[in-house]
C-alpha positions, -999 to +999 in steps of 0.1 A: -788+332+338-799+292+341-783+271+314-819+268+300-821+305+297-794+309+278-801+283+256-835+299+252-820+332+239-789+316+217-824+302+198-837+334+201-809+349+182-805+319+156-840+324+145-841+363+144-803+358+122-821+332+098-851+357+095-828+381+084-810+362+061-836+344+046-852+369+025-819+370-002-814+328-004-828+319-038-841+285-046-830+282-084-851+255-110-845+251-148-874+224-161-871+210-199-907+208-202-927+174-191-889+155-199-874+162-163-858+196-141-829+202-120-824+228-088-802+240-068-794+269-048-781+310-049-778+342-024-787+379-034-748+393-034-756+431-041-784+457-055-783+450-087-799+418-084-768+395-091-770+359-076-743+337-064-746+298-071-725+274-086-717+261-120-728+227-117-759+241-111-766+258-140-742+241-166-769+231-189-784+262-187-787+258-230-815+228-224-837+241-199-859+270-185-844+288-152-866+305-126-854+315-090-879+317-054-872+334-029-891+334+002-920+359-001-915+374-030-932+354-068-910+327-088-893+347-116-868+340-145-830+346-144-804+353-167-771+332-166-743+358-168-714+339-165-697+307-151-667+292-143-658+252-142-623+260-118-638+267-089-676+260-096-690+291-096-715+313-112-737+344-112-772+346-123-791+376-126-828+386-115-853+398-136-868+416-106-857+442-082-848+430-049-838+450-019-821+419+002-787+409-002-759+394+019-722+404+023-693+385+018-669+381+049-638+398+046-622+374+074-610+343+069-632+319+089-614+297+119-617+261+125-646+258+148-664+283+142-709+281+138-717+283+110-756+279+088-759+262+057-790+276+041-805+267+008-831+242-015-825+200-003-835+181-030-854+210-047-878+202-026-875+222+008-869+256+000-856+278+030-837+253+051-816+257+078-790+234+087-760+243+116-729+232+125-689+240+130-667+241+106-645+214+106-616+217+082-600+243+063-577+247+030-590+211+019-591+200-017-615+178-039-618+165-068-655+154-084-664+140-114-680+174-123-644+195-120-624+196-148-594+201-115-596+196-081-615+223-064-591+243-040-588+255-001-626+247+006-643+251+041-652+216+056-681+217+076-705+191+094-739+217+083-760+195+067-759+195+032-779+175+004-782+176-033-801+210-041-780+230-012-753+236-041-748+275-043-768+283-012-746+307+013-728+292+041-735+317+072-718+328+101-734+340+134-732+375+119-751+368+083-721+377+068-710+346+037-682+326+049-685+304+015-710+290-007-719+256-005-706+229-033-703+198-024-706+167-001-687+132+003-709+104-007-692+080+010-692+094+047-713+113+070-714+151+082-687+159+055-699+192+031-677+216+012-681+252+002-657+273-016-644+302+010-662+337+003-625+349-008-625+330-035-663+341-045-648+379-038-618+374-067-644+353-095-675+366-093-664+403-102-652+387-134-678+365-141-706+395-136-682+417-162-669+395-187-691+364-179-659+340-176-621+339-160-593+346-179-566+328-167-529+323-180-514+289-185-479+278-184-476+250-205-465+222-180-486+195-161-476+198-122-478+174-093-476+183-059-449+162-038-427+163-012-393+173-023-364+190-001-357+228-006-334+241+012-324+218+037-360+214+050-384+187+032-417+206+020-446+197-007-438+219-035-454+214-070-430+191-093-432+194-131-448+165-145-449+175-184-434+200-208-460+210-235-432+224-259-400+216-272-392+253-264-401+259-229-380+268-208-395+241-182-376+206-176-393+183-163-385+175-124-384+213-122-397+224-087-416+255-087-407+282-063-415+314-071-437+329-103-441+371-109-418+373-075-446+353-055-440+320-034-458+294-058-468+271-024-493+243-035-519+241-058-538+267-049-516+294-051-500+284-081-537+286-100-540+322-080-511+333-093-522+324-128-536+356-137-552+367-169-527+396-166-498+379-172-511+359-209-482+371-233-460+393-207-426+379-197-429+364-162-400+354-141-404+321-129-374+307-102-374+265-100-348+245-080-333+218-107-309+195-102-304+210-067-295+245-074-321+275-082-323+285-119-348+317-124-360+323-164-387+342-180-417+323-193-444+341-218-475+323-204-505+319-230-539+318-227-558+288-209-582+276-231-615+277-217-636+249-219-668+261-208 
């Protein structure tokens, strides 16, 4: 096969993926009459019609009227069912039937890899294609839309505008390796999405309860690099004690919590289940140089959405 043969059928193969796809990316608009509107993007995750974007999206969903497109098929309202400010995410919900949906990828996604951004630039230019590699893993962000920083996201070099928020990030199988969130402003060829795991342990919640429950432990935490062990390692340092009666110092460095590693930021907010609000937790720090292990009763984080 010549090299322009091959290349021939790789954009064979692109286009008859992207065909595929394309029928369950949604193009989402909310318009406050003649005073101004907003879009941004979504993907079909199942049959019964539920769509993935994220919050920033839809976060003033009270204000203004909300419609989704997709390609072929009439604009139609939606229904917010739930979001969530942590991780920027949120489910909508068609008013119509819809046979096309895409899967989540069970896989975690390697450096490198092609990947499709797909989604709504600008609001304007519904059904766009964009590919490229993906180009980091694990990073983390912080935007003056997140309450925290957003955590382990999927770099990529896709191109990605305003309007592309929520749309599925694709790999060469159609299968959602993350959904698209964010870009830098200040450089080139760097977009974000949050990882399709993430989007597999939210969105269930959000689509049941329409929110996360999430415990909290009472402390502020920074992440630093402290020794443990012998070996020097980041480990999340507590910053601030909430209440006189914690069992928290401050200068405590987390270890474990509910018998599971607590290694950065992103697993400590994992670990902070809603199961765990009022149940005594076993928590083991390093203080002072030795290991101290307590219980801790976390409470309920209050949920500012």
């Amino acid at each position: 096969m010549t090299a322009i043969s091959a290349m021939a059928a790789l954009s064979g193969e692109l286009a008859d993926l992207i065909e595929a796809v394309m029928p369950s990316v949604v193009a989402i608009r909310g318009e406050r009459g003649a005073d101004g509107w907003t879009a941004g993007s979504g993907f079909v995750l199942d049959d019964a019609c539920h769509v993935v974007t994220n919050n920033h999206v839809v976060d003033q969903a009270e204000d203004l009227v909300w419609t989704a497109a997709i390609h072929g098929y009439p604009t139609q309202p939606i229904k917010i069912l739930g979001r969530d400010p942590l991780t920027d995410l949120a489910v909508v919900e068609l008013t119509e039937p819809h046979e096309a949906c895409l899967e989540l990828r069970r896989t975690p996604v390697r450096l490198g890899e092609f990947v499709l951004a797909m989604g709504n630039p600008l609001g304007d230019y519904p059904e766009s294609v964009s590919v490229g590699i993906v180009s980091g893993l694990s990073r983390q962000l912080q935007s003056p839309q997140h309450e925290r920083p957003l955590q382990q996201l999927i770099q990529t070099d896709a191109a990605v505008n305003p309007g592309n928020s929520g749309g599925p990030l694709v790999d060469l199988s159609g299968g959602v390796v993350g959904v698209n969130t964010m870009i830098r402003d200040d450089a080139q060829g760097m977009a974000f999405a949050v990882p399709a795991a993430t989007v597999a342990r939210i969105v269930p919640q959000l689509i049941a309860d329409g929110r996360v429950t999430r415990a909290a432990l009472g402390i502020a935490v920074h992440a630093r690099d402290v020794d443990v062990d012998g070996r020097t390692a980041k480990r999340e340092i507590v910053t601030k004690v909430k209440a006189a009666d914690s069992p928290f110092r401050p200068g405590d460095v987390l270890l474990s919590l509910a018998g599971q590693d607590v290694d950065g930021h992103a697993a400590l907010f994992d670990l902070l289940d809603g199961a765990l609000i009022g149940k005594a937790t076993p928590v083991q720090v390093q203080r002072d140089g030795k290991r101290v292990t307590f219980d801790v009763v976390p409470a309920r984080l209050v949920d500012r959405t």
